[in-house]
Every structure is written in C-alpha cells, then in structure tokens.
C-alpha positions in Angstrom: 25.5 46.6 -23.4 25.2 44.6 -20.4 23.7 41.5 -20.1 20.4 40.8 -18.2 20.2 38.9 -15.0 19.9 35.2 -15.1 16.1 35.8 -13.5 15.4 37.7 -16.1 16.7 36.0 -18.7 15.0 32.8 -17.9 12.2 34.1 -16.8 10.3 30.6 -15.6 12.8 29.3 -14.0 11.9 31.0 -11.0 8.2 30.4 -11.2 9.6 26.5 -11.1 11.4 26.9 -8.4 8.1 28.3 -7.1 6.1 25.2 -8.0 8.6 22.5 -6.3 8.6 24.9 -3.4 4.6 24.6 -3.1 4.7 20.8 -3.7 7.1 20.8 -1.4 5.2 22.4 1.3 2.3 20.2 0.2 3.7 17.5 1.3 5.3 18.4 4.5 2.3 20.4 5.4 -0.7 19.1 4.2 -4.2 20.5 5.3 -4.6 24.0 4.1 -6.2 24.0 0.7 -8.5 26.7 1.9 -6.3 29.1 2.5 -3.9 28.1 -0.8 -7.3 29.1 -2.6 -8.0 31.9 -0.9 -4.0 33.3 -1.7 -4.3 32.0 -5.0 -7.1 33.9 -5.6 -5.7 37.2 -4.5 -2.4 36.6 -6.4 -4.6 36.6 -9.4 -6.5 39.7 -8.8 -3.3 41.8 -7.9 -1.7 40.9 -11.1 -4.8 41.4 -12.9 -4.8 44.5 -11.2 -0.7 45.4 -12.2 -1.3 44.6 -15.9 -4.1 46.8 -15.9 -1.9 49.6 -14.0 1.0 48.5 -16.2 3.0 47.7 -13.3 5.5 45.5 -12.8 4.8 42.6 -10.3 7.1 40.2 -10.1 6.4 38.5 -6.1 2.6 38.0 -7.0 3.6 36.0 -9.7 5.7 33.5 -7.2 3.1 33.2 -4.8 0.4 32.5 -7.5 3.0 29.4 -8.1 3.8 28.5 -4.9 0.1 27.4 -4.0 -0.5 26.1 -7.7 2.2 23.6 -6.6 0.7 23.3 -3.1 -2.6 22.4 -4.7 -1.6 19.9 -7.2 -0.2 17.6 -4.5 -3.0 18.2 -2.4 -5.6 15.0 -3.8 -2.6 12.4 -3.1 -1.5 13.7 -0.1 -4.9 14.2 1.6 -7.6 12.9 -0.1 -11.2 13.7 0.1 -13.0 9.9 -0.3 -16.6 9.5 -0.9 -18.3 7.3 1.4 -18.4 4.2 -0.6 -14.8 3.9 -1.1 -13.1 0.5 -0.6 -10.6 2.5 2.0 -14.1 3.3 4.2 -13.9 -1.6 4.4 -9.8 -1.3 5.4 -9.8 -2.5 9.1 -9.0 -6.2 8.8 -12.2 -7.4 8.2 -13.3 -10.7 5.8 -15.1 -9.8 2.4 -16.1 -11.6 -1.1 -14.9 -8.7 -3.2 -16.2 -8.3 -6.9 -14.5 -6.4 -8.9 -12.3 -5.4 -12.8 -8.9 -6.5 -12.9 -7.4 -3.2 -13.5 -3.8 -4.0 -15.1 -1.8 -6.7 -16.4 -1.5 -9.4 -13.4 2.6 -9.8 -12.7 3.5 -13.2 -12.4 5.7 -13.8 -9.2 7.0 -17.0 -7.4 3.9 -18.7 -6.6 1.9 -15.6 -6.5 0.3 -12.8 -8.5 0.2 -9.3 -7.6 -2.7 -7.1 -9.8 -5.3 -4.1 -8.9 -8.6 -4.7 -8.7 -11.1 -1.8 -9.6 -13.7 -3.3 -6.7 -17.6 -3.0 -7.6 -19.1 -4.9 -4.4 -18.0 -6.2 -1.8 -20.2 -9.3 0.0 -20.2 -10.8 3.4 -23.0 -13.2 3.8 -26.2 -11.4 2.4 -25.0 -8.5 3.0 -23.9 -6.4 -0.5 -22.0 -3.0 -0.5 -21.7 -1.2 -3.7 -17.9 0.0 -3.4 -15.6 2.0 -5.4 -11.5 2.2 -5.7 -8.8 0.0 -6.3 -7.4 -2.6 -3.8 -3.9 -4.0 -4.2 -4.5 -7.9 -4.3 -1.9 -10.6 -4.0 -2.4 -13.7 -4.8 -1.3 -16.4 -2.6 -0.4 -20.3 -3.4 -0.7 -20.8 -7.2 -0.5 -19.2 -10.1 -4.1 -18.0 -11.4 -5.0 -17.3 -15.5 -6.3 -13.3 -15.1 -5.9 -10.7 -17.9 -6.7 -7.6 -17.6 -10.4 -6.6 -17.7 -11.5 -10.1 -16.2 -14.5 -9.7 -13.7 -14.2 -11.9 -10.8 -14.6 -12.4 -7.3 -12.4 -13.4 -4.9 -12.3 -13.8 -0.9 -9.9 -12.0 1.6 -8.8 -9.5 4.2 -8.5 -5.9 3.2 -6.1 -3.8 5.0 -4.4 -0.6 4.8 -1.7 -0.3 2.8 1.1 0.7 5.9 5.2 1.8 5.8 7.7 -0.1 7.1 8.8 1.2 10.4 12.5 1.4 9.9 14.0 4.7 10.2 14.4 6.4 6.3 12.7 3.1 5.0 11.2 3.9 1.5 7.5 5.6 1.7 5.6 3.0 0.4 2.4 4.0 1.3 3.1 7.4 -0.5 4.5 5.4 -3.8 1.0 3.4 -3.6 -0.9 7.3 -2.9 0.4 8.2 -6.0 -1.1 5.4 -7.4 -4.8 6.1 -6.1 -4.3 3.0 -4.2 -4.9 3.0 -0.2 -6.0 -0.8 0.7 -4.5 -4.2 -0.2 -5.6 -7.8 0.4 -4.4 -11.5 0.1 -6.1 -14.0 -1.3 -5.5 -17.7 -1.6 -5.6 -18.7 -5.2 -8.7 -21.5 -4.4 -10.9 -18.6 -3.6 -10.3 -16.5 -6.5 -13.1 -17.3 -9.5 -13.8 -15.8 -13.1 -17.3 -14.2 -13.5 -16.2 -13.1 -17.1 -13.7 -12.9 -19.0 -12.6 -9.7 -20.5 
C-alpha cells in the first residue's frame, strides 16, 4: 500500500504555511484589509459551496488562510486610532500628563522606565481626556511607583522612531506590538503621586 503524500498526511501544515505567508504579506504590504475581507469572504462561500457539492477544494482552503494571517497582523501594523489617542499629542509638544502606571516600573541607573495608561493630559487650563499608553522614562533619580499608582507627571511626548542605521533592529515595530506609539521623558522633580494603587 503506498504511503500518502506528506501534504496529505499533515494536513495543516500547509494551511500554516498559508498563515506566515499572509502575516507575511501583512507586513510588507500593509493597507488592504478591504479587499483581504472581501477574498476571505468568497473563500468561505466556495468551500461552503464544495462541501455541499462534495467536492474536493483544497486551493480555497489556502487562500481562506492566507488573508486570516494577513488580517491578524493588520491592527499592529496599521492601526485605526480614535481621535483621543495619546499618539493624536506626539509632535514634541509640553504636557502635564495624568495617567495609571501600567506595569512594574524597571529600575535602571539613575532612571526608571514604566507605561503609563494616560487619562488627561493638561497644559495650562486646558484638559484633554486622552487614551493609550505612553512609554515614560524617568530621568535624574530614582522615583517610589508601583504598578497601578495614579500620578501626574510633566514632559515632552514624542513618537516612538527607529534608529537610522541600515538593518538596525525595528524598534518601533517591537513597541507596535506592544500597543505603544509615543514615549516621553520626565525629570523625576516633576513626577507626583495622586494615589497610590
């Protein structure tokens, strides 16, 4: 009796080499999820349509996982923000930002490095009722946060930006990933508790 192919055999591994191949595409070629619906959509219906016929299908299957993969990378790779977003206040400007420490504050030489979930930002009377979370460093001291502290604290906000070095690591990406598209610096004098966690 012969033996099966290896396709056949292993059966997903080709729908996973599907899914890398959309998230690959994803990334390289961003901008489409329209039309990734509008396939993804069709690839459904025809195998719908197959099982139904009992027929064999097995390229509408592929396709259906090529743009599952292209559509999973989609929200990190071009993100939709709403208009309150803290990445809407990125252009170098000076705010009193209010926000939730979001993790454990690392401990560096003479800094501290944290995300901030930001709830307001404030610049003079002026409030903006912001959402997202800002990359914050904290410069010349060491400062007692935890996680889930409430405070305030007074700096620049910027885009988060690569290195321009040819092959450099994609740190902007790394941060994407993260949900995190702004950072600021902060000296550790303007940085205040409003509660503790």
């Amino acid at each position: 009796m012969d033996k099966a192919p290896n396709c056949c055999a292993r059966p997903f591994l080709p729908l996973l080499i599907s899914l890398i191949a959309g998230i690959g595409f994803g990334v390289h070629l961003p901008g489409m999820p329209l039309l990734a619906v509008i396939v993804s959509v069709a690839s459904v219906t025809g195998i719908a349509v197959c099982f139904l016929r009992r027929k064999a299908s097995r390229l509408l299957p592929l396709i259906l996982f090529l743009t599952i993969g292209y559509l999973s990378i989609h929200p990190w790779i071009a993100p939709r923000f709403p208009p309150h977003h803290i990445v809407h206040y990125a252009d170098g400007s000076k705010w009193r930002i209010v926000g939730i420490v979001h993790n454990h504050p690392r401990q560096l030489a003479r800094r501290t490095r944290f995300v901030l979930n930001v709830r307001h930002l404030h610049e003079g009377a002026t409030t903006r009722h912001t959402s997202g979370l800002l990359r914050v460093t904290v410069a010349g001291g060491d400062v007692d946060l935890k996680r889930g502290d409430h405070i305030e604290l007074a700096g620049r906000i910027r885009p988060i930006r690569n290195f321009k070095n040819p092959g450099a690591f994609d740190y902007r990406r790394y941060m994407a990933f993260q949900k995190i598209w702004a950072t600021v610096y902060s000296p550790a004098k303007k940085v205040r508790v409003l509660h503790r966690a």
